[in-house]
C-alpha positions as CSV (number, residue, x, y, z in Angstrom):
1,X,81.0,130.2,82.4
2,X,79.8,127.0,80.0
3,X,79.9,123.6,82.1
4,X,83.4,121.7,81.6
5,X,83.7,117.8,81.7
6,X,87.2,116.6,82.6
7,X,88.2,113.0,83.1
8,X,90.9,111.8,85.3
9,X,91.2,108.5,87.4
10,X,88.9,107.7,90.5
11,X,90.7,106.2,93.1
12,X,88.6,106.8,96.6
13,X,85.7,106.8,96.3
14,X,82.4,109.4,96.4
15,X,80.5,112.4,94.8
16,X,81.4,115.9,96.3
17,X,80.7,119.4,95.2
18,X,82.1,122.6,96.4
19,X,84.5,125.8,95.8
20,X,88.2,124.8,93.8
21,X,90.9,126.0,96.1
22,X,94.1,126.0,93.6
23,X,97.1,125.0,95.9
24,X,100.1,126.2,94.1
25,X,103.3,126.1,96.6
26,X,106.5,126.9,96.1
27,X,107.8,124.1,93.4
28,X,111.5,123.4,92.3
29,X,111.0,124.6,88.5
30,X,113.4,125.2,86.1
31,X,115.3,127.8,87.3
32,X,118.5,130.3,85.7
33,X,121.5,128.9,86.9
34,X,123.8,131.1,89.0
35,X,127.3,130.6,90.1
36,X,128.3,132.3,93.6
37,X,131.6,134.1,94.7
38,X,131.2,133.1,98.3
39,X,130.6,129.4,98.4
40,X,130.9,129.2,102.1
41,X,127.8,131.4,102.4
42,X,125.7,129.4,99.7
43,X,126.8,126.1,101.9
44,X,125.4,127.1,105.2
45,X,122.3,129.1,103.5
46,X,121.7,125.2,101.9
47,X,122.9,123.7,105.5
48,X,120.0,125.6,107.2
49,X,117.6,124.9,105.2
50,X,118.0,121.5,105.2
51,X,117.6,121.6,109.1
52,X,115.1,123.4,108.8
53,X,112.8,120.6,106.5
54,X,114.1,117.8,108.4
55,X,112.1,119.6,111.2
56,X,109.5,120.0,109.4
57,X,109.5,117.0,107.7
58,X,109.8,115.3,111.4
59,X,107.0,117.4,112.4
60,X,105.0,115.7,109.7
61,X,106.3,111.8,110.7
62,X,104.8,112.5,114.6
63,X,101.4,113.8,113.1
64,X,101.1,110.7,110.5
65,X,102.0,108.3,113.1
66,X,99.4,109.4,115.4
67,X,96.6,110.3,113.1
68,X,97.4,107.3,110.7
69,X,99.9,105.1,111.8
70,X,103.5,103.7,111.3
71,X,102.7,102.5,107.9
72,X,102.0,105.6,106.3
73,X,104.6,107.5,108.5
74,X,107.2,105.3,106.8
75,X,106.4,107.6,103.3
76,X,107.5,110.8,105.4
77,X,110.6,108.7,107.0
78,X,111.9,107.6,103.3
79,X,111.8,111.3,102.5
80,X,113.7,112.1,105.4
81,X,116.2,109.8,104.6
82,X,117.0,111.4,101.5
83,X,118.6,114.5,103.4
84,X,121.1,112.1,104.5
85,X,121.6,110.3,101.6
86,X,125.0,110.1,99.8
87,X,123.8,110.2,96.2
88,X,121.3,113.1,97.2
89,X,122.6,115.6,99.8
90,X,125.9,115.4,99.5
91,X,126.3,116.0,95.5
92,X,125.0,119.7,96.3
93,X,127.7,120.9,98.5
94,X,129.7,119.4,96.3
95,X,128.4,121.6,93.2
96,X,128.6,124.9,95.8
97,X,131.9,123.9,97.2
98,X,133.6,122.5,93.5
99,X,131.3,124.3,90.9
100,X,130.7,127.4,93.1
101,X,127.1,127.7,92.0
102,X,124.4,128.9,93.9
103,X,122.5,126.9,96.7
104,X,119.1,127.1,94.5
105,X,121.1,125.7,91.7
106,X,122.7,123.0,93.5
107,X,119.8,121.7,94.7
108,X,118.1,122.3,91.4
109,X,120.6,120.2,89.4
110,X,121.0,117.2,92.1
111,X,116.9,116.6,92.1
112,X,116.4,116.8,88.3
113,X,118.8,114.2,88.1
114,X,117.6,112.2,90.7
115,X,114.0,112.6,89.8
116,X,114.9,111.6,86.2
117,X,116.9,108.4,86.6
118,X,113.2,107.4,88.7
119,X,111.7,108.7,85.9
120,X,113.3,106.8,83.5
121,X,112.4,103.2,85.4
122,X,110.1,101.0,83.3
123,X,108.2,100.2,86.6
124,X,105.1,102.1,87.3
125,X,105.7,102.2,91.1
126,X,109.8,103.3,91.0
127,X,108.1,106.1,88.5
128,X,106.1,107.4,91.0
129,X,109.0,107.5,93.8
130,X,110.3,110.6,91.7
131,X,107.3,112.9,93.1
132,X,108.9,111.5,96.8
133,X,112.4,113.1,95.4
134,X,110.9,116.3,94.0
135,X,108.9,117.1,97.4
136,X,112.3,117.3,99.2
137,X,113.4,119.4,96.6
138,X,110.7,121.6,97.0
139,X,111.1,121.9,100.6
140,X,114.4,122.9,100.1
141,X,113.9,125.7,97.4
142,X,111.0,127.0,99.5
143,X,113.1,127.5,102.7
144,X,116.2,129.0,100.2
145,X,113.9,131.4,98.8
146,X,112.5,132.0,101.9
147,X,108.8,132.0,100.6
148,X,106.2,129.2,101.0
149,X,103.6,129.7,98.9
150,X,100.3,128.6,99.3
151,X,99.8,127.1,102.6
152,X,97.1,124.2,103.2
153,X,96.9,126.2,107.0
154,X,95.4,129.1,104.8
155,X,92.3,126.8,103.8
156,X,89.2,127.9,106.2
157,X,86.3,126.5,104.7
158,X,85.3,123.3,103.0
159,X,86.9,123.1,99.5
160,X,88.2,120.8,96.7
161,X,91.4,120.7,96.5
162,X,93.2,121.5,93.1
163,X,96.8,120.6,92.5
164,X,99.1,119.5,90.0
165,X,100.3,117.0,92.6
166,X,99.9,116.1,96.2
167,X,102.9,114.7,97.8
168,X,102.8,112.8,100.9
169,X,103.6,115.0,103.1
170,X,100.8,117.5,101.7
171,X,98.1,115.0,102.2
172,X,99.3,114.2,105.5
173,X,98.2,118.0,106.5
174,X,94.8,117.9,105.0
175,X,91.9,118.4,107.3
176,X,89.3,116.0,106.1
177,X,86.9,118.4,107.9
178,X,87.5,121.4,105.4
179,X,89.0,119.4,102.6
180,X,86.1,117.6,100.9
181,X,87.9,116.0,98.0
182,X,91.0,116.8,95.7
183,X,91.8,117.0,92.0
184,X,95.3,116.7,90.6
185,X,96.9,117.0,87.5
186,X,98.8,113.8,87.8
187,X,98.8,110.5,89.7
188,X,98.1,107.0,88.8
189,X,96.8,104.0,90.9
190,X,100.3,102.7,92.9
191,X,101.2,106.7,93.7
192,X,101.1,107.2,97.6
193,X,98.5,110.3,96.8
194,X,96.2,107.1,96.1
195,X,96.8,105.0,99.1
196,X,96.3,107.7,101.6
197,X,93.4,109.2,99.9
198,X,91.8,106.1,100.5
199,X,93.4,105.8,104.4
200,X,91.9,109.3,105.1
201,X,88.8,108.3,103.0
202,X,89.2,111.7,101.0
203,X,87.2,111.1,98.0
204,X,90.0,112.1,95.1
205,X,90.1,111.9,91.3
206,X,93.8,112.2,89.2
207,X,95.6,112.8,86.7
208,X,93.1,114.8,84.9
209,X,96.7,116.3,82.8
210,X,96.7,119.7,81.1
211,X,92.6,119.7,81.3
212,X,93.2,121.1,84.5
213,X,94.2,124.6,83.5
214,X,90.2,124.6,82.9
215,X,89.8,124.9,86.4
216,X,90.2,128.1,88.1
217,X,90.4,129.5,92.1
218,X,87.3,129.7,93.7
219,X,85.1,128.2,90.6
220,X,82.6,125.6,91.3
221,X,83.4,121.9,91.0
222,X,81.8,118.4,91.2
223,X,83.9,115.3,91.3
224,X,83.3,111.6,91.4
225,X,86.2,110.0,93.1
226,X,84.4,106.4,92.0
227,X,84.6,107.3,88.2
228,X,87.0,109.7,87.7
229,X,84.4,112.8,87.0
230,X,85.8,115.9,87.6
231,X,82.4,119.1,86.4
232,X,83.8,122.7,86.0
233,X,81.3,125.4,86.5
234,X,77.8,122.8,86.4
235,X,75.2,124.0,85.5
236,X,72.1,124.1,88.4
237,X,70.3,121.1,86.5
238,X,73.8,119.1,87.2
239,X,74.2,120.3,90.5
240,X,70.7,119.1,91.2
241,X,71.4,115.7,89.6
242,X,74.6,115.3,91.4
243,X,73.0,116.0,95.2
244,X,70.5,113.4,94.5
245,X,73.4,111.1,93.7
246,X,74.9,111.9,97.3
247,X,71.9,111.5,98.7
248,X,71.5,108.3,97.3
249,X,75.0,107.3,98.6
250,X,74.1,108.5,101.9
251,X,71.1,106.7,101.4
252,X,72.8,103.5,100.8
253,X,76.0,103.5,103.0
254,X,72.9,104.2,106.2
255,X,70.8,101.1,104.4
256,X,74.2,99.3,104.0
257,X,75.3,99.7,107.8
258,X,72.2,97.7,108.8
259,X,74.2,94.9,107.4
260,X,77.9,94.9,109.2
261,X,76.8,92.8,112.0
262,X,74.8,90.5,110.3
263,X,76.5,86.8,109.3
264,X,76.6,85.8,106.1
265,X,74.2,83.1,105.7
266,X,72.6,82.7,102.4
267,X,68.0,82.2,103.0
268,X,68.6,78.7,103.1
269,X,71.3,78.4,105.2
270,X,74.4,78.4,103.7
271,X,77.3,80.1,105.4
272,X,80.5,81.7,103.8
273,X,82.9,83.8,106.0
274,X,83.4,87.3,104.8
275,X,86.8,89.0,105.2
276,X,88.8,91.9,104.4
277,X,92.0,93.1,102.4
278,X,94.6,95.3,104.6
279,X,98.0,96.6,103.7
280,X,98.6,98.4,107.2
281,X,98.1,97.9,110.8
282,X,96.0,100.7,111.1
283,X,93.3,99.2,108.9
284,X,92.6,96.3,110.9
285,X,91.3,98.5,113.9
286,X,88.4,99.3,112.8
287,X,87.3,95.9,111.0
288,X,85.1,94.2,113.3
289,X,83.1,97.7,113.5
290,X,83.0,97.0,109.8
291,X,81.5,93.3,109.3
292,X,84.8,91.8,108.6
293,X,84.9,88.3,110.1
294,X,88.8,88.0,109.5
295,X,91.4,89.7,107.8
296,X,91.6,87.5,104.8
297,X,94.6,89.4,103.0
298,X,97.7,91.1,104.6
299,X,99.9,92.4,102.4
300,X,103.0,92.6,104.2
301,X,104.9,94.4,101.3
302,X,103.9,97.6,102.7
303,X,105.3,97.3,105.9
304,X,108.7,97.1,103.7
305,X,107.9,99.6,101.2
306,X,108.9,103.3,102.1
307,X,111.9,102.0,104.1
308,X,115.5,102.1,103.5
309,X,116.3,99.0,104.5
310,X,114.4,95.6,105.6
311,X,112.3,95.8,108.4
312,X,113.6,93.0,110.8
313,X,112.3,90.6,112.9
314,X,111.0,92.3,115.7
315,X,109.3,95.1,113.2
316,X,108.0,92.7,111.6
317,X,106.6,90.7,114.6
318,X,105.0,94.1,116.0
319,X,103.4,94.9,113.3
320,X,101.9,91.0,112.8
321,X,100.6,90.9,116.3
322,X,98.9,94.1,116.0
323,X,96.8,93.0,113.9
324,X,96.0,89.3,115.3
325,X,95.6,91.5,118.6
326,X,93.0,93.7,116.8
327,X,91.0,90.9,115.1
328,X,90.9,89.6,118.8
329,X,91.6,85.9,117.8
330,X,89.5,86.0,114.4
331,X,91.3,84.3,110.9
332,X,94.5,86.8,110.3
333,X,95.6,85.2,106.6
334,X,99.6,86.7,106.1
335,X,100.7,86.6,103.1
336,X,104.7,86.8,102.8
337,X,106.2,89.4,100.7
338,X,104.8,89.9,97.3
339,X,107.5,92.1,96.3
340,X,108.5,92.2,91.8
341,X,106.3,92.8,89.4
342,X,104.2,96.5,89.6
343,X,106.0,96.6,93.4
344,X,109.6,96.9,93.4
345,X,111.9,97.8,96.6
346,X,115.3,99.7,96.0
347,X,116.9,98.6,98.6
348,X,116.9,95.2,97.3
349,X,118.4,95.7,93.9
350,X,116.1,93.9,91.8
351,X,117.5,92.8,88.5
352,X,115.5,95.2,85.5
353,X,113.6,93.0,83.4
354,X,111.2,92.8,80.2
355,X,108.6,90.8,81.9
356,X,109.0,91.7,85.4
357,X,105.6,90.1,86.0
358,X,106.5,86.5,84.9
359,X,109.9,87.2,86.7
360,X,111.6,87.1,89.3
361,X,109.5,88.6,92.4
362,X,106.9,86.8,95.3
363,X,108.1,83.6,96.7
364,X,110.5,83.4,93.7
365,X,112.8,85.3,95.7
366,X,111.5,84.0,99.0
367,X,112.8,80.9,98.2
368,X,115.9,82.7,96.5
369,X,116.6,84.9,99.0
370,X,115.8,82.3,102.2
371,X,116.8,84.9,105.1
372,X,114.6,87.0,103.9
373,X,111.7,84.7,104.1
374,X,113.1,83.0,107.4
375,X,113.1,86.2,109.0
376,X,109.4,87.0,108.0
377,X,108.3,83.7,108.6
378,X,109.7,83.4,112.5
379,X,108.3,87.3,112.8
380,X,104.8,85.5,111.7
381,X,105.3,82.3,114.0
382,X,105.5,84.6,117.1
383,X,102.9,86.9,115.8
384,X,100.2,83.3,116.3
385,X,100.7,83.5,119.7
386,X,98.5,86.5,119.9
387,X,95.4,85.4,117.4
388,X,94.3,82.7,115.0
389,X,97.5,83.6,112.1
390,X,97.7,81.7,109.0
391,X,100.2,81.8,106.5
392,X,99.4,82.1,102.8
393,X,102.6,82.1,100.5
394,X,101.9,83.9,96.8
395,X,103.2,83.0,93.7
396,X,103.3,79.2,93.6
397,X,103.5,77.6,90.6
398,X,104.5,73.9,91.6
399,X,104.6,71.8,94.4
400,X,108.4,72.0,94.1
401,X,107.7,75.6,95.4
402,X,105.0,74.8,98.1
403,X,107.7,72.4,99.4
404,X,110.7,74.3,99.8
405,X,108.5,76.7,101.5
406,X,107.5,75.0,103.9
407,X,110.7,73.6,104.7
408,X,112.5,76.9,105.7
409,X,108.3,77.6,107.7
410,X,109.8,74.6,109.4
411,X,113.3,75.7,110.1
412,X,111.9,79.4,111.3
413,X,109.9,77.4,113.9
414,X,112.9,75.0,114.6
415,X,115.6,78.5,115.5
416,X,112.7,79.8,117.3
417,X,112.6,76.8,119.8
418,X,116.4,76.6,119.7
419,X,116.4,80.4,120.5
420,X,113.5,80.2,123.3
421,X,110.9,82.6,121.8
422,X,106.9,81.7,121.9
423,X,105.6,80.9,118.7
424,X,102.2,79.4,117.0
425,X,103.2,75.8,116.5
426,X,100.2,75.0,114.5
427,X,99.8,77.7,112.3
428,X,98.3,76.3,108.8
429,X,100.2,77.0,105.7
430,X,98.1,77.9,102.2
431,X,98.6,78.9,98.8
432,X,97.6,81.8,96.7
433,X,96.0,80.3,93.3
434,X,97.0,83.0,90.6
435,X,98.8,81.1,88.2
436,X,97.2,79.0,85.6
437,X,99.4,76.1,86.3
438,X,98.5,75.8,90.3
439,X,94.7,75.7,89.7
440,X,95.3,73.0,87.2
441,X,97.2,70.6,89.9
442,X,94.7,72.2,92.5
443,X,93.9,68.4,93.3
444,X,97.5,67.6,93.9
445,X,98.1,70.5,95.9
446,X,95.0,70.2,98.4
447,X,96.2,66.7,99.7
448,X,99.1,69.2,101.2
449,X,98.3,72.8,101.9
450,X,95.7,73.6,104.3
451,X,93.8,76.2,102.5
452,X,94.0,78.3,98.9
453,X,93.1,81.6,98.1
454,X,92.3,82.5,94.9
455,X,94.3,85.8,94.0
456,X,91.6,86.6,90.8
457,X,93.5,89.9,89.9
458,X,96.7,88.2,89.0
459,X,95.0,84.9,87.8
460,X,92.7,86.3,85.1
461,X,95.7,88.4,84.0
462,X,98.2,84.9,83.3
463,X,95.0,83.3,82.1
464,X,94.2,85.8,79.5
465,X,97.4,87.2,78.8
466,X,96.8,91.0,79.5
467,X,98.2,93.5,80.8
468,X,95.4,94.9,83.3
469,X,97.7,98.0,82.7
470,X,97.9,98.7,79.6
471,X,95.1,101.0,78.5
472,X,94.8,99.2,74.6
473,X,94.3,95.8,75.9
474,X,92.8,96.3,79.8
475,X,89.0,95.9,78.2
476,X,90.2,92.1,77.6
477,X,90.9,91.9,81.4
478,X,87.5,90.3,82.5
479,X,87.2,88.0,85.9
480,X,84.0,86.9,84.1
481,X,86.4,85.3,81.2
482,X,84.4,81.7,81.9
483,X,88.1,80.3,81.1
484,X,88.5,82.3,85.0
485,X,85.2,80.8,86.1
486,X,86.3,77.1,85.5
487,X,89.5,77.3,87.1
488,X,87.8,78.5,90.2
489,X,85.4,75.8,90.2
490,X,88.0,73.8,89.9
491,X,90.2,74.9,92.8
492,X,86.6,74.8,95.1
493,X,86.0,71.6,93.6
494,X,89.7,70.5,94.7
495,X,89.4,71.9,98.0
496,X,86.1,70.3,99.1
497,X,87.3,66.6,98.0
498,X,90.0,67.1,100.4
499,X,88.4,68.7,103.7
500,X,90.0,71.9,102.9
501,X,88.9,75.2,102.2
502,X,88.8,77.6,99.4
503,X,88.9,81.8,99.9
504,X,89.1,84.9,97.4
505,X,91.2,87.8,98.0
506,X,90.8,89.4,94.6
507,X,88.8,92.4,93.3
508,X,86.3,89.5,92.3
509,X,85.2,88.6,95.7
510,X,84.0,92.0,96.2
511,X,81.7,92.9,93.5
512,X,78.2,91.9,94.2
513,X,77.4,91.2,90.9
514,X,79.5,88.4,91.4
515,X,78.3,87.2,94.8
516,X,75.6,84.7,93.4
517,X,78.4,83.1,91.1
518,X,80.8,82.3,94.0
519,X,77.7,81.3,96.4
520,X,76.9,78.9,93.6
521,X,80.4,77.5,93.1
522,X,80.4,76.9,96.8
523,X,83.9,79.5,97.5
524,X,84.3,79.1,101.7
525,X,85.9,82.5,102.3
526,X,85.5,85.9,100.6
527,X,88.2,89.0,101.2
528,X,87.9,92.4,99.8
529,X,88.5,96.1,100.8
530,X,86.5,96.8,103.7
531,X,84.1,99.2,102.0
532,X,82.9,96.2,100.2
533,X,82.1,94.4,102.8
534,X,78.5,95.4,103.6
535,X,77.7,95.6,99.8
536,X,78.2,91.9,99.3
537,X,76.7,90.6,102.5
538,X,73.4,92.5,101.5
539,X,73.5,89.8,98.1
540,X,74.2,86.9,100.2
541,X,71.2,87.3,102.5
542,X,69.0,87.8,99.9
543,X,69.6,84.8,98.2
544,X,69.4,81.2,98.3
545,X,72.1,78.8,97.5
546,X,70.1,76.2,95.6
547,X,69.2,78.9,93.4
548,X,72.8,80.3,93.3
549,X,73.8,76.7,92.3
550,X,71.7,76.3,89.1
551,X,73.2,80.0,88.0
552,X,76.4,78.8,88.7
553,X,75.9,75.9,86.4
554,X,74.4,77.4,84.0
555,X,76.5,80.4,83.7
556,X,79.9,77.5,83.3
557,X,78.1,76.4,80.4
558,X,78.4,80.2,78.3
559,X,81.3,81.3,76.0
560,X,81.6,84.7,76.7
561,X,82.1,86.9,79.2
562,X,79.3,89.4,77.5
563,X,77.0,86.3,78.4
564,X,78.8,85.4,81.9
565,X,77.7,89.3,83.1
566,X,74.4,89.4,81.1
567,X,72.9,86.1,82.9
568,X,74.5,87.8,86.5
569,X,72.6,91.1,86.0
570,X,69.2,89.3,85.0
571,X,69.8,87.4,88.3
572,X,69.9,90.1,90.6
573,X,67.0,91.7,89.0
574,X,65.1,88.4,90.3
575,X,66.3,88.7,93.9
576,X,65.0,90.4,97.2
577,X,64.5,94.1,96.1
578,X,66.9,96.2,96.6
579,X,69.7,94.4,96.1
């Protein structure tokens, strides 16, 4: 068969080649409707097979908490939940019992409705909780029919896995030692498919859509989880070209290692602290293995995402000292919830609305909702006494903002001494810099936060007005904008004439191309994913800050981003080679 190019969306990483294994299990499909003249038979058929997925399903929860952690577990346990849940469960024995249709129709008609009213959400994340609804669904129509399909247990040698989707609880099974990378025919960047992909480090490319019927069991396949290649049938010329690739990764990721345990110091001396992005517990275990030198971004939202209710105070403060514990007192940066926006919770009833992005979400409703934040900001307190913690709150646009915050930090800490429990009592406070208007006063807020970090993904997307979503306008969404580079000169700037310091948690800080830049503009503290990590401290050893300075000034004199990125690339051609 002729060679096939499809494109989808690479979201973890790396090049594989192998055998397509087509994983089509049991789905909830549209289905003939059928009423029943025994009802009491179609409820405990339905009654038994929803015991017998909440096994399974709890089956699933134990093997994802130990193989990859609470976190992640907490996808399985909102699943779970569902079986119990009033507008869910209960609305099919009420179609069997009141409508006398069949159990497969009951359950049928309940998670189409469900899945659509998710469906129907403007949000890209609450979208994506519809594949969470359909999975149960599935379960449940597999166990009525009493067929399940293809089985991931009938997989036997390494493969690429082809699907039209891979719920949670599917990923959860795959063995990363026969499964070498998957292909599905939906799935966007939020979608729990991407997020444990890039836990299990399963190289992955989605929604390649209807393009996948193109891809048959058993044919051969190359994908490139980095750009989203997916190669039907190569021929032996691309197969050729593609193993070279891997052995060029392999190549560089055994070059690369030589650098985790080396510090960042520039050839003259200059020495910037390099830290990584974490969403989970379970990613912090294996930073210091990694070259991290702090965690310089935890997202607490996903400790309260996947949850049916808000995790309280003692969650929360397990989960915090985890980390601090695994960092073994290095820099733990904890950002309070950054809920809103592309991140909504359900349980919290968010009001819908047109811009949810300049709404109401982050410390908006922090400082709205103060229990909330009190509770996450004591569970933080007490987390200090086990590491170096530090507190970043997101979302500031004033110092009206930065003040009320710290004013219910202060009361946490005050209930905390009233109620007895150890706590950090000199835990310093920062900001996030992503709004236009907080790098602007960056002078005025340095004389009272102790640190900022420069949150680049949101900040070029106020500066530049675009929707880094939104396929017709995303090419305008550019960190090189040198309207972006100016503001984070002059947040470094700020910093520096106040003793404080300046970090980076955005996608920015890790792309080596753009290591020189921030060497040059003098930014303290770098965060990124962890992968990243070696990538840019191979840059900074390799060049020399004096030189980085004169680049940095030069490149703040250009006027377009085409030029920002031109006079970067003809930089790094200059360097140590290799780099």
């Amino acid at each position: 068969m002729a060679e096939k190019k499809l494109k989808g969306l690479g979201v973890s990483a790396g090049v594989r080649i192998g055998k397509a294994f087509v994983y089509s299990p049991v789905r909830l499909v549209d289905i003939e409707s059928r009423k029943t003249d025994d009802s009491g038979v179609e409820l405990q058929r339905l009654q038994q097979a929803k015991a017998k997925c909440s096994e399974q399903l709890q089956v699933l929860i134990d093997r994802a908490q130990s193989t990859l952690g609470e976190d992640k577990a907490m996808i399985l346990k909102g699943q779970l939940s569902f079986l119990s849940d009033p507008v869910f469960y209960p609305p099919m024995e009420d179609l069997i019992v009141q409508g006398q249709w069949s159990a497969e129709t009951a359950v049928h008609k309940v998670v189409t409705q469900v899945a659509g009213l998710f469906e129907s959400m403007a949000n890209e994340y609450m979208r994506e909780r519809a594949a969470d609804v359909r999975d149960v669904g599935n379960r449940l129509f597999a166990q009525l029919s009493d067929h399940q399909g293809t089985r991931l247990s009938d997989i036997r040698e390494q493969i690429i896995l082809v699907a039209d989707d891979l719920t949670p609880s599917d990923t959860v099974q795959l063995d990363k030692n026969l499964v070498l990378g998957f292909v599905t025919r939906i799935g966007g960047k939020t979608s729990h498919t991407a997020i444990l992909a890039n836990s299990l480090g399963i190289a992955a490319v989605l929604g390649i859509g209807d393009e996948m019927e193109a891809i048959g069991h058993g044919d051969e396949l190359i994908i490139d989880g980095s750009v989203g290649d997916c190669i039907v049938n190569p021929s032996s010329a691309t197969i050729e070209t593609f193993r070279e690739q891997q052995q060029r990764e392999e190549s560089e990721w055994a070059d690369l290692k030589a650098y985790a345990n080396r510090a960042a110091v520039t050839k003259d001396g200059f020495r910037v602290e390099l830290a990584a992005n974490i969403g989970t517990v379970e990613e912090s275990l294996s930073l210091l293995e990694q070259g991290a030198e702090a965690v310089g971004l935890y997202r607490t939202e996903f400790l309260f995402m996947g949850q049916s209710q808000l995790p309280d105070e003692e969650t929360q403060y397990q989960a915090y000292s985890a980390v601090a514990e695994a960092m073994r007192d290095r820099p733990v940066v904890i950002r309070t919830l950054d809920i809103g926006g592309d991140k909504e919770l359900p349980y919290l009833e968010l009001p819908k609305e047109l811009n949810p992005f300049l709404g109401y979400r982050a410390i908006r409703i922090g400082l709205d909702r103060k229990e909330l934040l009190l509770t996450q900001l004591k569970a933080i307190a007490r987390a200090g006494v086990h590491g170096t913690v530090k507190i970043m709150f997101p979302m500031i646009s004033g110092l009206e903002e930065w003040r009320e915050a710290k004013s219910i930090y202060e009361q946490a800490c005050e209930q905390l001494r009233q109620e007895g429990k150890p706590f950090a009592d000199a835990v310093e406070l920062g900001i996030m810099i992503e709004i236009p208007s907080a790098a602007l006063m960056a002078d005025s807020f340095a004389k009272e936060v102790d640190f900022f970090s420069i949150g680049t993904n949101d900040l070029v997307q106020y500066t530049v007005a675009v929707d880094r979503m939104n396929e017709k306008v995303s090419h305008l969404y550019d960190y090189f904008h040198p309207a972006v580079i100016r503001l984070v000169k002059q947040v470094i700037d700020a910093s520096v004439r106040h003793g404080k310091w300046t970090g980076m948690c955005g996608t920015m800080a890790g792309d080596p191309l753009a290591a020189p830049l921030l060497v040059g503009l003098g930014l303290h503290e770098w965060s990124m994913s962890a992968s990243s990590l070696s990538k840019v401290k191979k840059v900074i050893v390799h060049v020399n800050r004096s030189e980085c300075a004169a680049l940095a000034e030069r490149v703040l004199a250009l006027d377009t981003a085409a030029e920002v990125r031109q006079a970067l690339e003809a930089f790094h051609r200059q360097v140590e080679p290799g780099v």
